[in-house]
VODREN-785865 format. One line per 4 residues: number of its first residue (from 1); their letters; for each residue x, y, z of C-alpha. Coordinates in steps of 0.1 Angstrom, whole numbers, plus 5000, padded with zeros to 4 digits. Each point is the difference from the previous one (the first is absolute). Example, Ala and Ser with C-alpha at 12.3 -4.5 7.8 and 13.67 -1.06 7.14 Angstrom:
BEGIN
1	AS	5123,4955,5078; 5014,5034,4993
***
This chain:
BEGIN
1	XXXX	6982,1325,7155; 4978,4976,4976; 4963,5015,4987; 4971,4975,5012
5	XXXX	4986,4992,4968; 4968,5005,4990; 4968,4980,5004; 4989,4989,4968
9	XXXX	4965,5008,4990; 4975,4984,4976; 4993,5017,4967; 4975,5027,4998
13	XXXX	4971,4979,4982; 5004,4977,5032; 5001,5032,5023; 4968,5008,4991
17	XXXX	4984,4966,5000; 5008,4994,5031; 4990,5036,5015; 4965,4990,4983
21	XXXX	5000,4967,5012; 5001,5010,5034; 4974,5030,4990; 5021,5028,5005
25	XXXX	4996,5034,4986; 5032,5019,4991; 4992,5021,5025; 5000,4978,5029
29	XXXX	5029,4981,4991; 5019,5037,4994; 4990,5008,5035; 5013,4966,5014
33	XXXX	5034,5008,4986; 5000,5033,5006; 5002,5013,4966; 4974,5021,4974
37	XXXX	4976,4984,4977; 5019,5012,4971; 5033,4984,5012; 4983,4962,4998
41	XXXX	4980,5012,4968; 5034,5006,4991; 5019,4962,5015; 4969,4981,4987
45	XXXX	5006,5012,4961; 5036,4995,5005; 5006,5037,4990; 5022,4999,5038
49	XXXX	5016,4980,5021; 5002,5006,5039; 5033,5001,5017; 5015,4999,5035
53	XXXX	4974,4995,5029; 4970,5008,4981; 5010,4970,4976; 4997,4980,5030
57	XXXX	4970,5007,5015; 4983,4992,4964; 5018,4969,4997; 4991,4988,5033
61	XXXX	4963,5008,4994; 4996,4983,4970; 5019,4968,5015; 4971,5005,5025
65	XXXX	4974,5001,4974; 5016,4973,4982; 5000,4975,5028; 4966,5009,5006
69	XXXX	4990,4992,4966; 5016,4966,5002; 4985,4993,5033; 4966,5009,4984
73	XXXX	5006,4976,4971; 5010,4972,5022; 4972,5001,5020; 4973,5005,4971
77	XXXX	5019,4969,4981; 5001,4965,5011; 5034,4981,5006; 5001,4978,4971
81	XXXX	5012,4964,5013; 5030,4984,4995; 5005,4977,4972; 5000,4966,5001
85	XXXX	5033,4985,4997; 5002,4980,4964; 4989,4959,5003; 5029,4978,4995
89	XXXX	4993,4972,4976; 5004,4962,5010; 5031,4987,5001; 5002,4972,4972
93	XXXX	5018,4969,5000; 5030,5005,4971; 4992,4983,4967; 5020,4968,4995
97	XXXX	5029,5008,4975; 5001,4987,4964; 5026,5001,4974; 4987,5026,4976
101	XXXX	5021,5022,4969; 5025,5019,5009; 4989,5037,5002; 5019,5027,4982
105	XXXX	5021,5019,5024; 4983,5035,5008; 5009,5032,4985; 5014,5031,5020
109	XXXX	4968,5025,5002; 5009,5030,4980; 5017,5029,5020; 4974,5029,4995
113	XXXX	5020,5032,4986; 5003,5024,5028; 4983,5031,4993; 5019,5037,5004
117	XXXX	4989,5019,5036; 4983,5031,4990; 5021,5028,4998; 4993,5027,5023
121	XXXX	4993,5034,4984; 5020,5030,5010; 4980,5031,5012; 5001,5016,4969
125	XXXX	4990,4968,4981; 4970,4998,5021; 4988,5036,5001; 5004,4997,4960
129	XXXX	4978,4973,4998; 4972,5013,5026; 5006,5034,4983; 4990,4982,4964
133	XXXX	4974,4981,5011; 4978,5029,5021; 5013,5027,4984; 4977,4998,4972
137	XXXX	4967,4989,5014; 5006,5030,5031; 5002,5024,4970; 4970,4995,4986
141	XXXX	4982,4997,5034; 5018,5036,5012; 4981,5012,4970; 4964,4995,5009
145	XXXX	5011,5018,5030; 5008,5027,4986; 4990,5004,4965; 5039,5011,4991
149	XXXX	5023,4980,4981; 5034,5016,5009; 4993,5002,5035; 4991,4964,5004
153	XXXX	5028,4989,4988; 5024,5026,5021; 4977,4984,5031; 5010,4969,4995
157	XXXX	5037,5006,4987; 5000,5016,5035; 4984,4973,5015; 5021,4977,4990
161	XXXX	5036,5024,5010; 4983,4999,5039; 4996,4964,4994; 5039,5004,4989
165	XXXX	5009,5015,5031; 4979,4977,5023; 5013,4972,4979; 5005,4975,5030
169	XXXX	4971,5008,5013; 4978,4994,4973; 5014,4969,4988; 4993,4986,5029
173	XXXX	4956,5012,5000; 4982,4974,4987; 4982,5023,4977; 5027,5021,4984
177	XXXX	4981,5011,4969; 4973,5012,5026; 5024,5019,5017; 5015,5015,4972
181	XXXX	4963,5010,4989; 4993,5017,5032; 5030,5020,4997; 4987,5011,4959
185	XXXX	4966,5007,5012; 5009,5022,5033; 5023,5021,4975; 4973,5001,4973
189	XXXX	4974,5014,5017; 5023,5024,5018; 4985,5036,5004; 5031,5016,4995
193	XXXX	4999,4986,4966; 4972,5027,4991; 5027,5029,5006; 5023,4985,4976
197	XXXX	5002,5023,4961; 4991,4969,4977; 4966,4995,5024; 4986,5027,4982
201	XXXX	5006,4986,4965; 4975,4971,4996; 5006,4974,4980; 4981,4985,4967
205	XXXX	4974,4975,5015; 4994,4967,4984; 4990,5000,4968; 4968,4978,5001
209	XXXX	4968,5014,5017; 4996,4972,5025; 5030,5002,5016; 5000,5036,4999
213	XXXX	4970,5000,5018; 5007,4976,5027; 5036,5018,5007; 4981,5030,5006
217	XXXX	4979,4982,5022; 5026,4987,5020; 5019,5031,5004; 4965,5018,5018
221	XXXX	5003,4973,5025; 5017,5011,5034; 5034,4989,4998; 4997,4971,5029
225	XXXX	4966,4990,4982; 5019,4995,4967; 5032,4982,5015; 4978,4977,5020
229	XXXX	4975,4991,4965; 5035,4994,4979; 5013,4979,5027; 4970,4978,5005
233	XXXX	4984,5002,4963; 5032,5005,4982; 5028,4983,5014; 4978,4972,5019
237	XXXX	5010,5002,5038; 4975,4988,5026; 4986,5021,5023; 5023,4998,5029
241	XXXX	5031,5009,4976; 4988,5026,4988; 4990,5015,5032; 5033,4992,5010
245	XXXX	5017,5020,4971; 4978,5030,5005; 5007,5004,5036; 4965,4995,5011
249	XXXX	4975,4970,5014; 4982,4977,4985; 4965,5019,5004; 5013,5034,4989
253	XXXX	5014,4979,4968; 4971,4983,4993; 4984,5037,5006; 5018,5016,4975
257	XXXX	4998,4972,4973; 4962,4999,5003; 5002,5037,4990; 5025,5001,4974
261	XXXX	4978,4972,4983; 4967,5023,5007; 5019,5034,4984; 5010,4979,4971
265	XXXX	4969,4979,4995; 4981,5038,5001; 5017,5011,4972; 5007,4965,4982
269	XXXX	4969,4979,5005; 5017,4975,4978; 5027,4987,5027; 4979,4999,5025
273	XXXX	5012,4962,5002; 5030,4995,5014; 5014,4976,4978; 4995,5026,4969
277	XXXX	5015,5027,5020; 5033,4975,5007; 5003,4997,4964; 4995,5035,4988
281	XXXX	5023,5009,5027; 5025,4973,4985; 4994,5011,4961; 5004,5041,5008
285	XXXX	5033,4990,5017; 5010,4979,4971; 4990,5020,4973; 5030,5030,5009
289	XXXX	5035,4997,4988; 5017,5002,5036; 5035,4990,4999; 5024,4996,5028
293	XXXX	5040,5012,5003; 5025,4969,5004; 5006,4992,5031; 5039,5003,5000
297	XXXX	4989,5041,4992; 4975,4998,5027; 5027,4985,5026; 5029,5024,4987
301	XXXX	4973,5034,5007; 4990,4984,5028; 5035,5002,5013; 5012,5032,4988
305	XXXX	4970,5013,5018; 5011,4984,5029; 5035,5014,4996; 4988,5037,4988
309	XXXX	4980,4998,5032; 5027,4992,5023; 5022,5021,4992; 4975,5026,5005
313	XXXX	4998,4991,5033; 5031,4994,5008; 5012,5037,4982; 4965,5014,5020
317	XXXX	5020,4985,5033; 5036,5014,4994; 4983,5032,4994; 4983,5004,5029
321	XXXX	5028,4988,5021; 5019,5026,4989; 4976,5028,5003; 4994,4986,5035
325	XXXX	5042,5003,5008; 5002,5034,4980; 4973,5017,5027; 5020,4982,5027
329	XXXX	5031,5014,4989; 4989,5034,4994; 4970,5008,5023; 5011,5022,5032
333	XXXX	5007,4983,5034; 4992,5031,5018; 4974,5026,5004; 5011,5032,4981
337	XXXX	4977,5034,5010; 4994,5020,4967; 5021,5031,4996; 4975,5029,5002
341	XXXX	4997,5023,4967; 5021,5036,5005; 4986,5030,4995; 5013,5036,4996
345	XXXX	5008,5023,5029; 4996,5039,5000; 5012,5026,5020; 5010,4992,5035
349	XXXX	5003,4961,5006; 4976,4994,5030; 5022,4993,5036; 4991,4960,5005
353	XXXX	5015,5002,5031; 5011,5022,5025; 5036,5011,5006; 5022,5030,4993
357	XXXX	4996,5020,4971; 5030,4998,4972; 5022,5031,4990; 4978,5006,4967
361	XXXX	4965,4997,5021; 5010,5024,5020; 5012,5025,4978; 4966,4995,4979
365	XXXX	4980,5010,5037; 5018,5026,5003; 4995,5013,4962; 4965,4993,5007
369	XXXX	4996,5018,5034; 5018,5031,4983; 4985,5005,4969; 4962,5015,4994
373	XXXX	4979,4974,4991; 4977,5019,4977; 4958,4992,5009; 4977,5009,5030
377	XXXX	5015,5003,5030; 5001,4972,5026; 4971,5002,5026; 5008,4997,5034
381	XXXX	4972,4992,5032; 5006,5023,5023; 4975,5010,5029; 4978,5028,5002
***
């Protein structure tokens, strides 16, 4: 039995333009597919990608959506009208021969040289070469983030292993770098990186003033104030990206760049103008020494992480199975009463029944009966 495959969807920058063409919140159009807000926060920034029946009902809405936006466009625009087929010229009466010089016989036109196909790069060729071209601009970018030049580039060394992983997957976004960058900056600005040991070491700041000044501005910022200000004032994305990348909408974005510019602006009156800020934000990056690993090392950790990792799980699994099959083997298959705890009996064993008396009980009644028993004497009722 054959899978149906699955309906193809636009890309996520088209996603959203049309769920704001047709002037749709992300709630509404969560509610119409019948998932959360979060989950087409999620399909919209390309972070996701629905599957199975809830891949369907987005696809089919946003055919909706998209006919509705060409239906919109045909009516606002005016059929253009069909061109005019070309005016023949007059036919002409042939010119009358005469006898003229011989012409030289024409020349074969020169073959043009056939030029080589391109040659299509293997996966690794490819990763090497997006891997050397982002690599070093995401470095310097992770680092405004977080104010850290070792953990930059370990974000973005990881960044790029996912990317490893998900290798067919990203080749085929239309933004790879920007994927890859989401990837650095969600590990970056991690929380659990607070609880690692060499979080409480800091590291020497830049050495000039300025730059020293406006790191330590950027650090007070709120960490999705200061991803959305490097995004739009440092890297250069419009609006809509970035809101894309940060998970949010375009208000909240806009929101949060108007603030980051305020809090910066407050303490640095000089880039108050955007323009300055892009290119003190360009020279602070610059002005570190941030290399970046090869990206044959990156690919080979990538992969023994992968392999450590699986067989992990895979020793985590055999494991447990036979735990699981060790209790089956040995647990009991029937109720067993616990055996009570014994004690020490004195003297004459209580009768716990009654019955005839053995040969040694009744010799003891009768040693009793005969001898004196020492003590008061035994009262007796009797009537008077």
């Amino acid at each position: 039995m054959t899978r149906r495959p699955a309906p193809p969807l636009p890309p996520p920058k088209a996603r959203r333009r049309l769920r704001e063409t047709a002037a749709l919140t992300q709630t509404q159009l969560a509610s119409r597919v019948g998932v959360t807000p979060g989950t087409v926060r999620a399909w919209e920034s390309g972070r996701t990608t629905p599957r199975g029946r809830k891949r369907e009902a987005y696809a089919k809405l946003l055919k909706t959506l998209a006919d509705e936006e060409t239906a919109r466009q045909t009516t606002r625009t005016p059929r253009p009208e069909e061109d005019s087929a070309p005016e023949t010229a007059p036919e002409t009466a042939p010119a009358p021969s005469t006898p003229s010089k011989p012409t030289a016989k024409p020349q074969p036109e020169p073959v043009p040289e056939a030029r080589p196909a391109p040659v299509a790069l293997t996966p690794a060729q490819a990763f090497d070469a997006l891997y050397e071209f982002g690599a070093p601009a995401l470095v310097r970018q992770t680092y405004l983030l977080t104010g850290r030049r070792e953990q930059a580039r370990e974000a973005v060394e990881r960044a790029f292993q996912t990317a490893w992983e998900h290798w067919p997957e990203v080749a085929r976004d239309r933004d790879p770098v920007g994927w890859v960058r989401a990837t650095a900056y969600e590990y970056a600005l991690s929380p659990w990186q607070r609880l690692r040991p060499r979080h409480r070491h800091p590291e020497p700041p830049p050495a000039d003033p300025g730059d020293r000044t406006l790191l330590n501005t950027l650090l007070r910022l709120p960490p999705r104030h200061r991803r959305t200000l490097v995004l739009y004032d440092g890297v250069g994305l419009d609006l809509p990206e970035t809101a894309a990348e940060t998970e949010a909408s375009t208000p909240t974005a806009a929101n949060r760049l108007l603030r980051a510019r305020e809090a910066v602006a407050g303490r640095l009156p000089a880039l108050a103008d955007p323009q300055v800020l892009h290119r003190r934000l360009a020279e602070l990056a610059s002005n570190e020494r941030l290399g970046a690993a090869r990206p044959h090392a990156v690919r080979g950790d990538g992969e023994r992480r992968a392999r450590f990792w699986t067989r992990a799980a895979i020793a985590f699994t055999a494991a447990l199975i036979g735990t699981t099959a060790l209790t089956v083997r040995t647990a009991p298959t029937h109720y067993e009463p616990p055996v009570s705890p014994g004690q020490a009996v004195r003297g004459v064993p209580p009768r716990v029944a009654q019955g005839s008396l053995s040969d040694e009980e009744l010799e003891l009644r009768h040693k009793l009966r005969d001898q004196l028993q020492h003590g008061p004497e035994r009262l007796s009722p009797r009537l008077e």
